[in-house]
N, C-alpha and C positions, 0 to 999 in steps of 0.2 A: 325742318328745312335748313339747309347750310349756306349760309351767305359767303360766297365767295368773289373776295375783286380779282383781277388779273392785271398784276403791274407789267406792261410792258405789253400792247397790243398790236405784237408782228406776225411774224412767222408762225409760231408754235402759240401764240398768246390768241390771238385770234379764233384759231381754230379749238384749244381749250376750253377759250369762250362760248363758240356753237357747240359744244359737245357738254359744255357743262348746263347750258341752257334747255338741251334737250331731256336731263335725266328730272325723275318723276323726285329726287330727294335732296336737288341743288336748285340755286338762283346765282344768278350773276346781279350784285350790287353795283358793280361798277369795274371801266378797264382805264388805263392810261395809257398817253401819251406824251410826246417831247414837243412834238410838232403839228400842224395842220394840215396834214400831207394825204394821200388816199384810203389809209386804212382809217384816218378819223372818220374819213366822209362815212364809210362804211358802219364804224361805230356808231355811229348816226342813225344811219341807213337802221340799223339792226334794236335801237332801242337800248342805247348800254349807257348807262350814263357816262361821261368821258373826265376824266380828271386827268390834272396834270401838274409835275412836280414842281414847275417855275410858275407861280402864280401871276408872276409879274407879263407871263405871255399871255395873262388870256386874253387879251385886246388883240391878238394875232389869230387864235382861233377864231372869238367873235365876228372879229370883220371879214373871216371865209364861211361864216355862216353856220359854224360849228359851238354850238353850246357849252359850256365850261361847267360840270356842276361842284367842281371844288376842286382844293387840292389833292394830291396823293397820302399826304397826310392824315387830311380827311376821309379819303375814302377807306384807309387800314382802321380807323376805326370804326366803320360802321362792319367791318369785314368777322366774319368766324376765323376765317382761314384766304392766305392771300399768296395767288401762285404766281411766284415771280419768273417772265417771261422774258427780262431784259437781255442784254447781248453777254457771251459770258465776261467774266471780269467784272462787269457793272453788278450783279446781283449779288454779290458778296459784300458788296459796300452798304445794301440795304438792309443786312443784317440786324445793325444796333435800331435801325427804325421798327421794325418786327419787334426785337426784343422792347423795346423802349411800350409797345401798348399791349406786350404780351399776347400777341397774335401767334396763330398757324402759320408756319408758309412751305412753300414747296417752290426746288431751285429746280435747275435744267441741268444737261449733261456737259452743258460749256462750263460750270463752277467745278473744282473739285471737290473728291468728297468728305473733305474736310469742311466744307462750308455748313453741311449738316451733321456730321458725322455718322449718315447712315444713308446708304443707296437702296434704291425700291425697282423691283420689278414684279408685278403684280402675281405673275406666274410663279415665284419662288417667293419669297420674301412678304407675302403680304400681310399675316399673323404680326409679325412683327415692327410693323406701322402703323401697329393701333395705339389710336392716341398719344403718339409722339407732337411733339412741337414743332420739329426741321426734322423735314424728310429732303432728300435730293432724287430726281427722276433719269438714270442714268442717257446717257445717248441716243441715239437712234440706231447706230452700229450694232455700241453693248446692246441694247435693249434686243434686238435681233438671235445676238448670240444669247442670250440669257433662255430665251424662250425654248430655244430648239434644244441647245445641250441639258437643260433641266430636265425635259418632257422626255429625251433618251435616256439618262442618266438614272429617272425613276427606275425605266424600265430592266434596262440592260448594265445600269455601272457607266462609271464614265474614266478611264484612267489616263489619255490627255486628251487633248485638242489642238491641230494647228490650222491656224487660221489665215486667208490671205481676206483684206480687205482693195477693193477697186472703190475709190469714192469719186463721187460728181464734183467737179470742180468749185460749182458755187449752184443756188437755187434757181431756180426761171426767170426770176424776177431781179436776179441782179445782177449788172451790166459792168461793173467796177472790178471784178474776178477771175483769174484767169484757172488753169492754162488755156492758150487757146492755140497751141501746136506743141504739145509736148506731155510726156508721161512725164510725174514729179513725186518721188520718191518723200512720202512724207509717213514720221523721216526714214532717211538713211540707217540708223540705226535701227535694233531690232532687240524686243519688240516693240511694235510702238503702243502705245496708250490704250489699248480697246483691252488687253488684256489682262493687264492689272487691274481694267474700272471691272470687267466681268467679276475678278477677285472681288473687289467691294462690295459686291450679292453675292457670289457663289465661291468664297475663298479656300474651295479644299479643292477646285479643279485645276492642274495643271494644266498649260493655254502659253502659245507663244505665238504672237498675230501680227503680221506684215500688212503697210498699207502704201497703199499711190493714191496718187489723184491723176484724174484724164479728163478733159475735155466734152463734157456734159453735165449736163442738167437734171438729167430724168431720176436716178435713182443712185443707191451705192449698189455695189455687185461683190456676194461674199464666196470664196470659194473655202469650202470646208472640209475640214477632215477630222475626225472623230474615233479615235480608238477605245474598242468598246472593251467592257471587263467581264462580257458574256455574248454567248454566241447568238447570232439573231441572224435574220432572211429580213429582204428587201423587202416583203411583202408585210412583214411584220413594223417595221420602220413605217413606209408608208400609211399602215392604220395607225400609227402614235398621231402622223402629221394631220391625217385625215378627224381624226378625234378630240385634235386641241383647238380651243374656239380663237387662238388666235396665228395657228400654223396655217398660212395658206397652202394649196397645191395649186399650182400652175399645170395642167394638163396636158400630157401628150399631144392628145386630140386636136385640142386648140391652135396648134401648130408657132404656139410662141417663144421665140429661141431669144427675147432682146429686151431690155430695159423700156426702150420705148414703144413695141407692141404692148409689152405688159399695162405700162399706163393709158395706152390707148384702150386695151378691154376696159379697165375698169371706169375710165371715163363712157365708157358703153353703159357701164352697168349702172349708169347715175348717181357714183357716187358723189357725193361733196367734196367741190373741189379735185376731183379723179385721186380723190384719198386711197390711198392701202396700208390700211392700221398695220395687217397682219406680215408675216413673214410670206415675202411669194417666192415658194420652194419649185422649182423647177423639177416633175417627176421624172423625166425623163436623166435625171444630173442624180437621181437618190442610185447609189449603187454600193454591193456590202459583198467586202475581198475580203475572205477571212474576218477577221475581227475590225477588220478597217471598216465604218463607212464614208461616204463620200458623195456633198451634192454642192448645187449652186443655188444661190437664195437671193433674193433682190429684196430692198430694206429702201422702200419710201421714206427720205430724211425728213421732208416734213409733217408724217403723219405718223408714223407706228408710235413714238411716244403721247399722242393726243392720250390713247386711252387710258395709258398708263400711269398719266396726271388726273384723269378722273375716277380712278379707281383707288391711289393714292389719298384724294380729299378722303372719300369714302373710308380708307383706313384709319387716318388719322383722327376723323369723327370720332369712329369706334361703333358707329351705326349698324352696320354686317358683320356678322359673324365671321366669314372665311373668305377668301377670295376668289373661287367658284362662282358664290354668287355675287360677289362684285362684279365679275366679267361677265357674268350673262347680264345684270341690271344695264351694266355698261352698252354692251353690245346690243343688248335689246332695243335700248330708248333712239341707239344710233340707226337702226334697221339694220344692222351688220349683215348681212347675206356671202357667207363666206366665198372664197371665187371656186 
C-alpha cells in the first residue's frame, strides 16, 4: 500500500485525493491546508486527516470545528510519496522540505520543468517514472495534447503539429478572474508555453501552439492540426480515438457542438464532480485532407490531469510493470465509463 499526503487541498489536490482514495494499491495519510475555508469542511467531511503548514493557526481551524492532526511537516513524514497541489510558484519552494526527509513527490503543470527535471504523461512516458523521486505532472492543456498526438504518431508518424488553444478564463468557482468581455491573447507572442512543455514528454515532435483566453468557465477548447508522415482515412483516426482508454469521442448523434452541453452529458452520466478525465474529441471536428488531420477537442482543466497524478504515484512506486495497466487499474477503481 502507498501512503500518500496531498499538500495543497484545492482544485487538482482534492480531487487527487478522491481518486487516490478509490484505487485498491493507495491510501491518503493526510491533505493540507492554509486556511479553514470550505474545502477543509469537506476534508472533514471525507475522513482525511487535515494538516497544516502554520501550526500557530490551529486555533483558527479548531474554533470552525475543523480538526488539526499536525503539521505539514508532520504529515511528509509519515508519507511514501507526497503530491504537491499548491498553486504554481508555491510548490517549487517545497522542494528542500521533500528533499530534507527524502520523500517522493509529484509537482503540477503550474511549476516548470525544471522543478523535477522530468515531465509524465502516463500515455507516453510512463516506463520512465519508475522509481524516480520528482516527477512533474504536465498541464491540463499539454496533458491533452500528449495523449492524442502520441496515440497517432504510434500509428501514422507524426512530422508537425499546430495547435490553437481557446482557454476558460478562470474555474467556476472563482470570482476574482477575468475576462469578462473580451478575447486576451495570452500571450501575444508565439508560441506560447503548451508547446515547449509537450517537448518536455515528447521532444522530437515539432509543435507550435497559439492561445487566448475568453470568457468562461466550462472547459479549454483545442483546435488541432496534425501533419501526418503517413497516409491514413478518417475512419482509421477515429478507431485510434475510439481504442485509447483515455481519448474520448463526443458523438455526432449526441448533438453536442459546445463546451457546456459536453459538461452537462457528463454531469448526466454521474460522474464526480461532472469530471472529464479524458480528451472530449468532437467526431464530427476529426477530418483527414491528404496527409493533414484536423479535429476539436475539449480538455476539462480541472480534471484530465487527476488521473494522471495517480498513475504517476504508481510509477514512481515501481509497483506495475507498464502503463496499460496503470490506466486500466486507474480507470477501473474510478468506474471510468468512457463517453
Amino acid at each position: 500500500m502507498i501512503n500518500v499526503a496531498i499538500n495543497g487541498y484545492g482544485t487538482i489536490g482534492k480531487r487527487v485525493a478522491d481518486a487516490v482514495s478509490l484505487q485498491p494499491d493507495m491510501k491518503i495519510i493526510g491533505v493540507s491546508k492554509t486556511r479553514p475555508n470550505a474545502e477543509a469542511y469537506i476534508a472533514k467531511e471525507r475522513g482525511y486527516p487535515l494538516y497544516i503548514a502554520d501550526i500557530s493557526k490551529k486555533q483558527a481551524f479548531v474554533d470552525a470545528g475543523i480538526p488539526v492532526a499536525g503539521s505539514v511537516d508532520e504529515m511528509i513524514q509519515c508519507a511514501d510519496l507526497v503530491v504537491d497541489a499548491t498553486p504554481g510558484g508555491v510548490g517549487i519552494k517545497n522542494r528542500e522540505l521533500y528533499e530534507k526527509h527524502t520523500v517522493k513527490a509529484i509537482w503540477q503543470g503550474g511549476e516548470d520543468h525544471d522543478v523535477a527535471g522530468f515531465s509524465f504523461n502516463a500515455s507516453c512516458n510512463y516506463e520512465e517514472a519508475r522509481n524516480r523521486q520528482f516527477t512533474r505532472v504536465v498541464s491540463c492543456n499539454t496533458t491533452g495534447l500528449c495523449r492524442i498526438i502520441h496515440a497517432v504518431e504510434e500509428r501514422f508518424g507524426v512530422k508537425k503539429v499546430r495547435a490553437v488553444m481557446v482557454r476558460r478564463g478562470a474555474d467556476p468557482h472563482v470570482i476574482k478572474k477575468g475576462p469578462i468581455d473580451s478575447v486576451v491573447l495570452d500571450p501575444v507572442s508565439i508560441p506560447s508555453h503548451h508547446g515547449p512543455d509537450v517537448n518536455s514528454v515528447l521532444p522530437h515532435i515539432p509543435i507550435v501552439t497559439m492561445a487566448m483566453i475568453v470568457p468562461t468557465t466550462q472547459m479549454h477548447m483545442h483546435a488541432l492540426t496534425i501533419e501526418l508522415a503517413q497516409d491514413a482515412t478518417r475512419e482509421e483516426i477515429l478507431d485510434i480515438i475510439k481504442a485509447h482508454p483515455r481519448l474520448g469521442l463526443v458523438k455526432k448523434t449526441t448533438g453536442i457542438v459546445s463546451t457546456a452541453e459536453l459538461k452537462e452529458f457528463v454531469m448526466d452520466m454521474n460522474r464526480p464532480r461532472s469530471d472529464l478525465w479524458e480528451n472530449g474529441i468532437y467526431e464530427g471536428s476529426v477530418s483527414v485532407v491528404g496527409r493533414e488531420l484536423f479535429l476539436f477537442q475539449a480538455i476539462h482543466q480541472e480534471a484530465d490531469v487527476v488521473v494522471e497524478n495517480v498513475d504517476a504515484i504508481r510509477a514512481m512506486a515501481g509497483d506495475v510493470l507498464d502503463g496499460a495497466t496503470s490506466i486500466q487499474i486507474t480507470n477501473n477503481a474510478l468506474g471510468f465509463v468512457a463517453l
